[in-house]
C-alpha positions as CSV (number, residue, x, y, z in Angstrom):
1,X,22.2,-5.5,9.7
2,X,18.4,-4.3,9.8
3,X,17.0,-5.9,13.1
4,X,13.7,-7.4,12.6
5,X,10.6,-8.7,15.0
6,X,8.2,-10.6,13.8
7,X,5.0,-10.5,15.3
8,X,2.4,-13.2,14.3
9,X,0.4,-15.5,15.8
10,X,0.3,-18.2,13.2
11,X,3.5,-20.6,14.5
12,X,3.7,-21.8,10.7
13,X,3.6,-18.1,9.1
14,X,5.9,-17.2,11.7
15,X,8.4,-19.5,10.6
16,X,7.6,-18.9,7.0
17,X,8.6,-15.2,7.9
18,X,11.6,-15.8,10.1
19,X,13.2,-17.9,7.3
20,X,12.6,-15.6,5.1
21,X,14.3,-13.2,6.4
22,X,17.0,-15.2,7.3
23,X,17.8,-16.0,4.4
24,X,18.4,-12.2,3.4
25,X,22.3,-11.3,4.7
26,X,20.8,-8.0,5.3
27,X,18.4,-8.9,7.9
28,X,18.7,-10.3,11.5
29,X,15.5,-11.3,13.2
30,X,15.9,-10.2,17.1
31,X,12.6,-11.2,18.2
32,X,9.3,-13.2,17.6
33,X,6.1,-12.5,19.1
34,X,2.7,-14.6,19.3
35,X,0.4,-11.9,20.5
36,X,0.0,-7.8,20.3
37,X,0.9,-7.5,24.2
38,X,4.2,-9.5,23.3
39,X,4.6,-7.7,20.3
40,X,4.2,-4.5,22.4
41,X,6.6,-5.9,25.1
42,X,9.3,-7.0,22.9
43,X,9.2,-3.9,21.2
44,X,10.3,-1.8,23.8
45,X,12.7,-4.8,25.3
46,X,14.7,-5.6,21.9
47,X,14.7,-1.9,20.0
48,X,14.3,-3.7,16.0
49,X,14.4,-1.1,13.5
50,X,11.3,-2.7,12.0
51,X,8.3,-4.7,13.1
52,X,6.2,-7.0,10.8
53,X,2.5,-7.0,12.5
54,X,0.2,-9.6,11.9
55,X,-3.9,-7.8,12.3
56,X,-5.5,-10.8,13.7
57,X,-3.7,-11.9,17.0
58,X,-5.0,-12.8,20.7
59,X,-4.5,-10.8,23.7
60,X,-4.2,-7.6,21.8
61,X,-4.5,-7.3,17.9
62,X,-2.1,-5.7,15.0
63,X,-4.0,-2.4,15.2
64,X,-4.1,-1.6,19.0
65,X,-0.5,-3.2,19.3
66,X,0.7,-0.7,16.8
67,X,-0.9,2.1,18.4
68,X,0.8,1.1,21.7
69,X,3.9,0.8,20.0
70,X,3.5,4.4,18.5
71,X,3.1,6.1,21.8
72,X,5.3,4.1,23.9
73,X,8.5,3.3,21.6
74,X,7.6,4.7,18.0
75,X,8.9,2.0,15.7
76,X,8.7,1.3,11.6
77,X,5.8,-1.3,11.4
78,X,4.7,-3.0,8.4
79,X,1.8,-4.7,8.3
80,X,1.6,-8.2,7.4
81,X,-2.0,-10.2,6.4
82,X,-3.6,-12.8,5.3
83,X,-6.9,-11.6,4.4
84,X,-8.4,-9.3,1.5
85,X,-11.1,-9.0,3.2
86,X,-12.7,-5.6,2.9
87,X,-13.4,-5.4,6.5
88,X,-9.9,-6.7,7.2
89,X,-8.4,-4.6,4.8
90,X,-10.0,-1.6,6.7
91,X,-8.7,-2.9,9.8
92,X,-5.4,-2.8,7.9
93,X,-6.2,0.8,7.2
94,X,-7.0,2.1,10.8
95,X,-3.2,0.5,11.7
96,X,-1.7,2.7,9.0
97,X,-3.5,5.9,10.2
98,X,-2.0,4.8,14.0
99,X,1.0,4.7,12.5
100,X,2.0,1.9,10.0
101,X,3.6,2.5,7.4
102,X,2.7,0.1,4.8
103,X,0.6,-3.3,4.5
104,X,1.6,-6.2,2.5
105,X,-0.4,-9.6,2.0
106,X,1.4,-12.6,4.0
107,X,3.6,-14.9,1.0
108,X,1.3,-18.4,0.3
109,X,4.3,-20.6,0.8
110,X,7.1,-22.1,-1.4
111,X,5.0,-23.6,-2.9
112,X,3.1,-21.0,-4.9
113,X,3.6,-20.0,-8.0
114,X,4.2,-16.3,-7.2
115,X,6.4,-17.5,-4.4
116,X,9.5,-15.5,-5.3
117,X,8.2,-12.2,-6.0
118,X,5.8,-12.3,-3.2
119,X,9.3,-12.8,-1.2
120,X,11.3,-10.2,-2.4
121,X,8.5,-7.8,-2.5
122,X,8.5,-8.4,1.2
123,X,12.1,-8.4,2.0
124,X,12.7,-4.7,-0.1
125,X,9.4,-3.2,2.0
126,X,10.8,-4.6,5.1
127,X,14.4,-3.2,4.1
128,X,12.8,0.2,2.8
129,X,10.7,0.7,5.9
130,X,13.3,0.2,8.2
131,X,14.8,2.8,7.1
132,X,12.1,5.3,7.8
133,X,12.6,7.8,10.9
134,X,9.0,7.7,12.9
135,X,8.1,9.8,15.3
136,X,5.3,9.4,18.1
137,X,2.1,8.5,16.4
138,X,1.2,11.4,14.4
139,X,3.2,14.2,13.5
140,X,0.1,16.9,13.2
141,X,0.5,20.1,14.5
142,X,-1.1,23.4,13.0
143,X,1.1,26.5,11.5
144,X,1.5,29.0,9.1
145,X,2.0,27.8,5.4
146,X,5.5,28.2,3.7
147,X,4.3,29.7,0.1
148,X,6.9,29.4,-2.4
149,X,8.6,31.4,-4.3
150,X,6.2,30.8,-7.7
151,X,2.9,31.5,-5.8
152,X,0.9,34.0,-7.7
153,X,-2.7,35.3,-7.5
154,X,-4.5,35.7,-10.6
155,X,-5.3,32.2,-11.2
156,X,-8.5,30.7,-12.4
157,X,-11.0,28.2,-9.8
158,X,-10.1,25.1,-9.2
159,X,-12.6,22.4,-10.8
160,X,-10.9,19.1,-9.7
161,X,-8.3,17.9,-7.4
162,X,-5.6,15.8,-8.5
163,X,-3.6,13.7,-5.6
164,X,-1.0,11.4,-5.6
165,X,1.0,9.6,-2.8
166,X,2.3,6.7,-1.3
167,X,4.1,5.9,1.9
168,X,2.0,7.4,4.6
169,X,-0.7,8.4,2.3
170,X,-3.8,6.5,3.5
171,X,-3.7,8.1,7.1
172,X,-2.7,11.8,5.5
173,X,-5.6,11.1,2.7
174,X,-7.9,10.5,5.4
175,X,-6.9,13.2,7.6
176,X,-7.3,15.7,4.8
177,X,-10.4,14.8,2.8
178,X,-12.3,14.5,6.5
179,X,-11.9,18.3,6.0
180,X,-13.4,18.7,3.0
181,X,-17.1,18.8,3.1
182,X,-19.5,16.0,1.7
183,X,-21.0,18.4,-1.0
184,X,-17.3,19.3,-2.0
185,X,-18.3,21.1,-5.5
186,X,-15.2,19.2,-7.3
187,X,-14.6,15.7,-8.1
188,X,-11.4,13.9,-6.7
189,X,-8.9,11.8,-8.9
190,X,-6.6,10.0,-6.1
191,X,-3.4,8.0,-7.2
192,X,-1.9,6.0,-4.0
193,X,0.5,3.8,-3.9
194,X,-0.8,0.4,-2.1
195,X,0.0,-3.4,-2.1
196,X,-2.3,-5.3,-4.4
197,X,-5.7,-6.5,-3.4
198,X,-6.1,-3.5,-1.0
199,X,-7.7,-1.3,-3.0
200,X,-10.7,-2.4,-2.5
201,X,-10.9,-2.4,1.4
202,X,-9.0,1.0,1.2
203,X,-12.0,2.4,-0.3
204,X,-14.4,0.9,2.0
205,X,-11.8,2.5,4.8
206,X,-12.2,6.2,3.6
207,X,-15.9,5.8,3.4
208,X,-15.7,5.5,6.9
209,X,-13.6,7.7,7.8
210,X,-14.5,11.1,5.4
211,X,-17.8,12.5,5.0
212,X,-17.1,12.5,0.5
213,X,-18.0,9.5,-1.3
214,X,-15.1,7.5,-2.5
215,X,-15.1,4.4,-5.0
216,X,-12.7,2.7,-7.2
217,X,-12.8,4.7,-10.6
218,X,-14.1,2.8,-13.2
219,X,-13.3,3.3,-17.2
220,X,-15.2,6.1,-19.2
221,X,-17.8,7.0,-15.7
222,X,-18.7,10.7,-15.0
223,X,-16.7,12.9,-12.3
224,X,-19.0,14.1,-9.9
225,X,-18.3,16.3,-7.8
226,X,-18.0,15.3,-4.0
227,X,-16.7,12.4,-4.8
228,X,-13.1,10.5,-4.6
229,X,-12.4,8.3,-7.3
230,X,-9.6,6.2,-6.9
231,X,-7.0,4.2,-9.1
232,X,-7.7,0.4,-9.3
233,X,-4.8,-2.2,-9.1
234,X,-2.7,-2.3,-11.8
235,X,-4.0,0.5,-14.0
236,X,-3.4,4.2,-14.6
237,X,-5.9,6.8,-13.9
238,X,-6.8,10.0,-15.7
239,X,-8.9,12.0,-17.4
240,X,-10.9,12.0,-20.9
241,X,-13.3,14.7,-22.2
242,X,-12.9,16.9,-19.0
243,X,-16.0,14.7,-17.4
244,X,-15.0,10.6,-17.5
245,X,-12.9,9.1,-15.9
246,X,-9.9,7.6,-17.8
247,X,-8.0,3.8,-17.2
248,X,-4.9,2.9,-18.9
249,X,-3.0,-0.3,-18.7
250,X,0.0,1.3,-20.7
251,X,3.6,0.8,-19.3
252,X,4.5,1.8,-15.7
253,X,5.9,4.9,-15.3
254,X,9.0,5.1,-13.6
255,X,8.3,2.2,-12.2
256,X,4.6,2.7,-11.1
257,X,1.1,1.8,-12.5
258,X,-0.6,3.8,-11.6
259,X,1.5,6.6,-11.5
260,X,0.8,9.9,-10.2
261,X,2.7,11.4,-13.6
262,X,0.4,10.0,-15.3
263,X,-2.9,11.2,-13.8
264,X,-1.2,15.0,-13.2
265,X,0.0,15.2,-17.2
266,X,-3.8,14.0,-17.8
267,X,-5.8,16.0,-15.5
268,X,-3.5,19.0,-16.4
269,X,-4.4,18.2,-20.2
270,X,-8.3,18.0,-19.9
271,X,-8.7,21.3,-16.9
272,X,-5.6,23.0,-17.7
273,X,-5.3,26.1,-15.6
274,X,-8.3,24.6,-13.5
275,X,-6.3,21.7,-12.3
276,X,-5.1,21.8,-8.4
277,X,-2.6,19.1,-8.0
278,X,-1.4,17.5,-4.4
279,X,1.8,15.8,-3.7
280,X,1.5,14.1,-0.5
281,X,4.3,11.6,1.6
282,X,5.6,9.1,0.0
283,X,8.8,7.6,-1.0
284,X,10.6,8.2,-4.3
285,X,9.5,10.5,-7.1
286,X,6.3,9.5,-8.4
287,X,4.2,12.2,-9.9
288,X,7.2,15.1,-10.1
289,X,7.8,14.8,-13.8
290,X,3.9,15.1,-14.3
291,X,3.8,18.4,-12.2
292,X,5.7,19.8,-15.1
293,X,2.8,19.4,-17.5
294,X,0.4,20.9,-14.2
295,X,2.6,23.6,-14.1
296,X,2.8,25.1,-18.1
297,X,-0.9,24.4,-17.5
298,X,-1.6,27.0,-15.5
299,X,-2.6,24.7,-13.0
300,X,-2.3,25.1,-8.8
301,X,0.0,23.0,-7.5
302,X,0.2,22.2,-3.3
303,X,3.0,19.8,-1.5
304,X,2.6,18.5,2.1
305,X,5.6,19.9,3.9
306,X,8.3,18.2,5.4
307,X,7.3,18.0,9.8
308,X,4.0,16.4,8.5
309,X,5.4,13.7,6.3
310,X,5.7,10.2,6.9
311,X,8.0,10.2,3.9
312,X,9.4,13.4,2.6
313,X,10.8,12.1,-0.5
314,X,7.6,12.6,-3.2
315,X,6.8,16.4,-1.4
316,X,10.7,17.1,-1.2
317,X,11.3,16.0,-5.0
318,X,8.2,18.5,-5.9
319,X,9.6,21.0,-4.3
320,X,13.0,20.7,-5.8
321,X,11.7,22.1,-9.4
322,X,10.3,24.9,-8.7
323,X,7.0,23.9,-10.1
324,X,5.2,23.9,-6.7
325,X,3.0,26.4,-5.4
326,X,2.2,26.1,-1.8
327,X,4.1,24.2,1.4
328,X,1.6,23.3,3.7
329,X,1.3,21.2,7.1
330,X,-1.3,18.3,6.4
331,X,-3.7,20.2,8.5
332,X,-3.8,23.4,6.2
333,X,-4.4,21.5,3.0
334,X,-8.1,21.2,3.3
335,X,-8.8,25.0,3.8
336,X,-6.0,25.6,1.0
337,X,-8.2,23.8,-1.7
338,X,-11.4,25.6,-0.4
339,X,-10.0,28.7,-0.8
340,X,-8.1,27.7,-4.7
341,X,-12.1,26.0,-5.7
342,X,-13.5,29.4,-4.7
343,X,-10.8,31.1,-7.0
344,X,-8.6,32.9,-4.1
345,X,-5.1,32.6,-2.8
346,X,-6.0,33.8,0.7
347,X,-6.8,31.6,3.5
């Protein structure tokens, strides 16, 4: 049985929630909780192997209650909201860099027509996330690169950055690109795996948090360089001509759209040996088949190592072919793609 508490301040939502997961054999609800303090309190009290966290709650809200919960009794949160609010959204965002690891938008009710998949797409993330092992906030701590095996100097400079990831990937994205100066001579093609309807406020997050410019990509638009473009909801992005931006609404790709397979076979296909690809946390496999393309490319290839991973499964599945050059802790990815754009293998 996966223990869950429920922390919203909406009595109706609550209830929405509870029976939801109720009705799942899999799931036990231990705990309910009106405000962030409670939700902090209970935490500690009842030990649930996953906490659904409303944003907007008196007393103390969804983002301070998570960070509580981080350093006081590290916990799987999702986060659970109503609004698509950009600014909400970004408050959304700022919980996932304390230590959330995923956002979903709260079900409408019964009686909506997307009802049932809004339901199960919130009972699997619940199950899923449960499962993760969290550690005490963030797991960042500097040392030495692991270079593997098929790390070789010689190559040509990097002229874009390709990066794809998913659980955990909006707080290591923004940890990373914050390193990476604001007149960064390379654009930035960024697949990440997020609910639908965030998009949006996540882009409005990382413009607050990194000194680059980021923005949804839109069809056929220039790359510039200093700038993060990232996938849209429910479309595939790549590259076309070397310079434009590319959007696809062909078929998921192993179950993803967009898919980080997708944008590394296209990037890989337009820069070729030029192409620096990053794998960061996230669960699954997303983006390891397109590493292959990357790879008889000519192309750079970096995956965040295991210590610094929310999620080791995308990173660990990278590493498993043999395809990936570099190993690194979060923290020594930024200086790693300095040094790959300049056209060196050295730090």
């Amino acid at each position: 049985m996966i223990r869950v508490l429920v922390a919203e301040d909406s009595t109706t939502v609550r209830e929405l929630l509870v029976e939801m997961l109720r009705a799942d054999p899999e799931c036990q609800v231990v705990g309910q909780a009106s405000n962030g303090m409670e939700a902090v309190e209970k935490t500690k009290e009842l030990q649930p192997d996953v906490v659904t966290m409303d944003i907007h709650m008196p007393r103390m809200n969804g983002f301070d209650a998570t960070k509580q919960i981080m350093i006081e009794s590290p916990t799987p949160i999702v986060i659970v909201t109503a609004s698509l609010d950009p600014r909400d959204v970004e408050t959304s965002m700022h919980a996932l860099r304390a230590g959330a690891l995923t956002v979903l938008a709260k079900p409408q009710g019964p009686g909506s027509p997307d009802f049932e998949e809004a339901c199960s797409r919130f009972l699997t993330t619940v199950k899923l996330m449960s499962q993760v092992k969290v550690v005490r906030h963030w797991r960042e701590r500097p040392r030495a690169e692991v270079p593997c095996p098929r790390a070789a100097p010689g190559k040509g400079t990097g002229r874009i950055i390709a990066i794809a990831s998913s659980t955990g990937g909006p707080g290591a994205l923004s940890r990373m690109l914050s390193e990476l100066p604001g007149d960064l001579s390379v654009p930035v093609v960024v697949v990440q795996h997020i609910a639908s309807g965030f998009g949006e406020g996540f882009v409005t997050w990382l413009n607050s948090t990194v000194p680059l410019k980021a923005k949804l990509a839109e069809q056929g638009e220039p790359l510039v360089p200093g700038t993060v473009y990232v996938a849209p909801d429910d479309k595939h992005l790549g590259v076309s001509a070397r310079t434009t931006a590319l959007l696809s609404t062909a078929p998921p790709l192993g179950g993803f759209r967009p898919s980080g397979t997708f944008l590394f076979e296209s990037v890989a296909k337009a820069f070729g040996s030029s192409t620096i690809a990053v794998i960061l946390t996230g669960m699954g496999q997303d983006g390891v088949e397109g590493l292959r393309q990357v790879r008889e490319a000519g192309g750079q290839i970096i995956a965040q190592d295991e210590e610094s991973s929310v999620v080791f499964g995308m990173p660990k599945a990278a590493i498993a072919t043999g395809f990936v050059d570099y190993v690194l802790p979060l923290t020594a990815i930024a200086p790693r793609l300095l040094s790959l754009i300049r056209g060196g293998n050295g730090p």
